[in-house]
N, C-alpha and C positions, 0 to 999 in steps of 0.2 A: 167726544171731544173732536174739533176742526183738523180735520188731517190738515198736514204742513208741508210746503214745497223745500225743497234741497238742488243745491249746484254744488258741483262737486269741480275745483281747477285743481290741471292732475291728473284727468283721470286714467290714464294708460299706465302708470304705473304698478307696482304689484298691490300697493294698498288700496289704491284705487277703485280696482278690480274687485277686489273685495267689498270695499264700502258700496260698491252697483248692486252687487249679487246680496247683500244684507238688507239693505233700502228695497229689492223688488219684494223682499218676504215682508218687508215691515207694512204692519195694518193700517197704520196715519204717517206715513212717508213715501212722498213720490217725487220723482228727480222731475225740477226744472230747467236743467243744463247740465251737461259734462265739458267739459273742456280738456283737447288734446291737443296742440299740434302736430305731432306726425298723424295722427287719427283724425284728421278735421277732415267732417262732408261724410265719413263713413258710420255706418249703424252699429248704434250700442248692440244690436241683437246681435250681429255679423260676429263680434268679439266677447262680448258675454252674456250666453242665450239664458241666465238666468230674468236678463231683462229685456221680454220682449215688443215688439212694437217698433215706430218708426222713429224712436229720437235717434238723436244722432249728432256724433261730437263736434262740438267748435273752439275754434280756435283763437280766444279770448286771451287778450290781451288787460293790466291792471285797469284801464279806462274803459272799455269793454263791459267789463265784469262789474263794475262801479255801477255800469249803468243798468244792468237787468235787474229783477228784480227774483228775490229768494227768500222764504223766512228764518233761513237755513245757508250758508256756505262753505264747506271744508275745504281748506287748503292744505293740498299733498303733493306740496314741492320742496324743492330741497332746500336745506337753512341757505339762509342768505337770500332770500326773493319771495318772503314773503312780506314785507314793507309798503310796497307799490300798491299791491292789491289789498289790504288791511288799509292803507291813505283813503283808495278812491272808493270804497265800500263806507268811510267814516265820512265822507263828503257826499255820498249821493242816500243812504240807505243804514244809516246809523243804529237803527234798531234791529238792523241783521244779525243773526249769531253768528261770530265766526268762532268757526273751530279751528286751530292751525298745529297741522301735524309735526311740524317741525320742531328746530330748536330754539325759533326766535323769539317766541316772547315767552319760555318757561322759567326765564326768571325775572322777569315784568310784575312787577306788584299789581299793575292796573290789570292785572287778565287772573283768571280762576286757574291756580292747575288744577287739573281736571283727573285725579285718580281718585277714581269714588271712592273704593273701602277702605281711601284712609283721609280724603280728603271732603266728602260731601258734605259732613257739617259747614265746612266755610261757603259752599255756597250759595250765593242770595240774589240770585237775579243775574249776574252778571250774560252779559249778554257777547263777551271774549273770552274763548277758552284754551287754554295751550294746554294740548295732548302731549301726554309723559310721553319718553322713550321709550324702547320694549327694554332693554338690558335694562333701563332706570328704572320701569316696575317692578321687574321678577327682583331685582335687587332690595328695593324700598318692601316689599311684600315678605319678602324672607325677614328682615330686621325690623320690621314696625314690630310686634309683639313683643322686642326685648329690649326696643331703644331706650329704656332707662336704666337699663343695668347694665350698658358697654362703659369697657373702662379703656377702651384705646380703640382708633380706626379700626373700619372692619374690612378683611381682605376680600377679594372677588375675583373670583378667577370663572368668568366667561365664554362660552363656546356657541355663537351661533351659525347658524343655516346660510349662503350665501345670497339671501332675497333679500338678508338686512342690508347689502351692498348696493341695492336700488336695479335698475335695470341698466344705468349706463357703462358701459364695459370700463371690467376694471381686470387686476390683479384678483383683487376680492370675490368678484362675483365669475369668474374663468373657471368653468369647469374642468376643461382642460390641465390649469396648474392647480386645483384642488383635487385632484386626481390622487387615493392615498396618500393625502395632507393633513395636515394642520395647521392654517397659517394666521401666527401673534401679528401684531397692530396694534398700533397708540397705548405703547404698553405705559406713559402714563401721559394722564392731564386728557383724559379721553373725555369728552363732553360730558356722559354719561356720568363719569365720576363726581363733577362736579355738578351734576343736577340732583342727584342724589345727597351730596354735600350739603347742598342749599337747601331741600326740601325736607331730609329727612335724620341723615347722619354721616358724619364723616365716612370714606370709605377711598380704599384702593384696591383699583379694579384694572383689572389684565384681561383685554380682549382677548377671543381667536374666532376664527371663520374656518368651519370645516366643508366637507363636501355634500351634505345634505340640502336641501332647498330652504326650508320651515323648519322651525322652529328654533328655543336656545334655551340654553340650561347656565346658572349662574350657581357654583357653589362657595358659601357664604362663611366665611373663619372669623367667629365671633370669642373676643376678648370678653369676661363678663367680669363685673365687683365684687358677684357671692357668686360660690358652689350653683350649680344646677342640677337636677340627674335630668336624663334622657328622658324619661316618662315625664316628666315634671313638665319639659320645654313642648312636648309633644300636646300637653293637656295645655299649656300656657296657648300653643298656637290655634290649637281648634276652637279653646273659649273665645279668643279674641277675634276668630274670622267664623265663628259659629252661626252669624248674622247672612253669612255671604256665599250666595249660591255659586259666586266665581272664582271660587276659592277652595282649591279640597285639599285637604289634610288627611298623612297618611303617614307611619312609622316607616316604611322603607323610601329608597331615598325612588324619586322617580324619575322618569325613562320620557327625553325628549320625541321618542315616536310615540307615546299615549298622549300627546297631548296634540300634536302639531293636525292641526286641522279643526280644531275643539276651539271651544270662545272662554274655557276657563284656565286658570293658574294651577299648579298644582305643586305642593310644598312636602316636603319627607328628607328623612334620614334621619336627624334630631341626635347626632352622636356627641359624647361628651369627652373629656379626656381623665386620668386619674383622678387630679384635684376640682375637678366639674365647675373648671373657671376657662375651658374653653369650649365654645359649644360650634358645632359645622352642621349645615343645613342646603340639600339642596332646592332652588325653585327652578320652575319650568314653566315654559306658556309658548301659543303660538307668537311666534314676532309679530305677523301679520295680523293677527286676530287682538287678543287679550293687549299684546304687543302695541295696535294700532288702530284697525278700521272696527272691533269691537269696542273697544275704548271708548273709542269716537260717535259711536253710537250711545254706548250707555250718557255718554257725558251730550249729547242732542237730545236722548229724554230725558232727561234730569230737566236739561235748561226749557221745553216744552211742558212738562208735569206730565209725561206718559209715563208709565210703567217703566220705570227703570231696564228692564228685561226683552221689553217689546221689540221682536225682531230677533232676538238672540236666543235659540232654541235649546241645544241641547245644554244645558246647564250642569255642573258637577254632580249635583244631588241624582240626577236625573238619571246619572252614569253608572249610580251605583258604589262612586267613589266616597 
């Protein structure tokens, strides 16, 4: 099959980075542009020798970017400015996929969300796709297997790495005040919340940002209609992700350093309560990875018909998990 060109606007950020260092291992994807402004005129190599050679970042602007040409463009900028460039891409190049990292068009009818293992049957060509959240996944991932038998919202209590804070200095992403912390955030009405609302099932969910870089751990307090045992919920989740190498299933609950650097999810604990009508489960994933720029990848082979996997190496199975 015709390898396919890719522009990436965005690219200095941490997802960024990542979606470079993915695209140089990928066999049919090669970057036609990056775009930085602070990095403009400087080499992709100089900042990540995963992709070598002499491209090199520019600093494209939505009309700009309208005008070059990609089969391929991910946008990984912050909500609220992805608009401009999604206009002038639809006015010059409309048969371009965009992928948008953000949170602008994840409740857009007109665009694909884009979580393959619970969402690829729906889609059919589209050629717009809005990449989930990372808390929206590992969240959606934990409760897909049970969403027909909750009998009231599901709670979420959140813990991520401070790279989901982006790179622009904040409280959030200050190592310095993350320093033997733990610090709550949009304890409610968090975006997240209600993307998972929308997509998948009610849920309230309590941020925090601790002092680790990568990764985030989501534990999930499910309401159920009927009894469950443990073993029950554990065989419920492995039949229904048994299909999906990004997906591991495991009785104990799992541990956000076994995953953060990995391009898979990983789901365990499956604890019930006396009358086995409340059931807690944790899930795990890299933010950055499964999170985002793996995501983002899976969901650009899909819309190309590559191998779903292509580019994405070490896989769950593969793990041993």
């Amino acid at each position: 099959m015709k390898n396919k060109t890719l522009g990436i606007i965005g690219a200095r950020g941490h997802t960024g980075a990542e979606l470079i260092r993915l695209v140089a291992a990928h066999p049919q994807l090669e970057l036609a542009f990056v775009s930085s402004r602070e990095l403009d005129g400087q080499r992709v190599a100089d900042h990540n020798p995963a992709y070598p050679g002499e491209l090199r970042y520019e600093n494209l602007d939505a009309a700009a970017t309208g005008a070059r040409r990609a089969d391929a463009i991910v946008l990984a900028l912050p909500n609220g400015k992805s608009a401009d460039f999604v206009a002038a891409i639809e006015a010059n190049a409309p048969d371009t996929v965009v992928v948008d990292l953000s949170a602008d068009y994840r409740f857009d009818e007109a665009w694909y969300y884009g979580l393959p293992e619970l969402t690829r049957q729906q889609y059919a060509g589209q050629r717009r796709i809005a990449n989930p959240g990372c808390y929206a996944t590992a969240m959606q991932l934990a409760i897909a297997p049970f969403k027909a038998d909750l009998a009231a919202p599901v709670q979420c209590f959140g813990v991520s790495g401070y790279s989901g804070a982006g790179t622009t200095p904040s409280d959030k992403n200050n190592p310095d005040l993350l320093r033997d912390n733990l610090m709550p955030y949009a304890l409610t009405g968090h975006l997240h919340e209600r993307e998972v609302s929308r997509h998948t099932a009610a849920v309230e969910f309590i941020p925090h940002v601790a002092p680790h870089f990568r990764g985030l751990a989501i534990t999930a307090n499910l309401h159920l209609k009927k009894a469950l045992t443990a073993e029950a919920a554990l065989q419920r989740a492995r039949e229904f992700y048994a299909a999906e190498p990004l997906v591991a299933i495991g009785a104990d609950a799992p541990w956000v350093s076994r995953v953060a650097g990995r391009h898979h999810a990983m789901l365990g604990g499956f604890a019930v309560d006396a009358d086995g009508k409340r059931l807690v489960l944790v899930s795990v994933l890299d933010n950055l990875l499964k999170g985002a720029a793996t995501q983002a990848l899976q969901n650009l082979n899909l819309a190309f018909g590559f191998d779903e996997l292509a580019g994405i190496f070490p896989t769950a199975h593969e793990a041993g998990l």
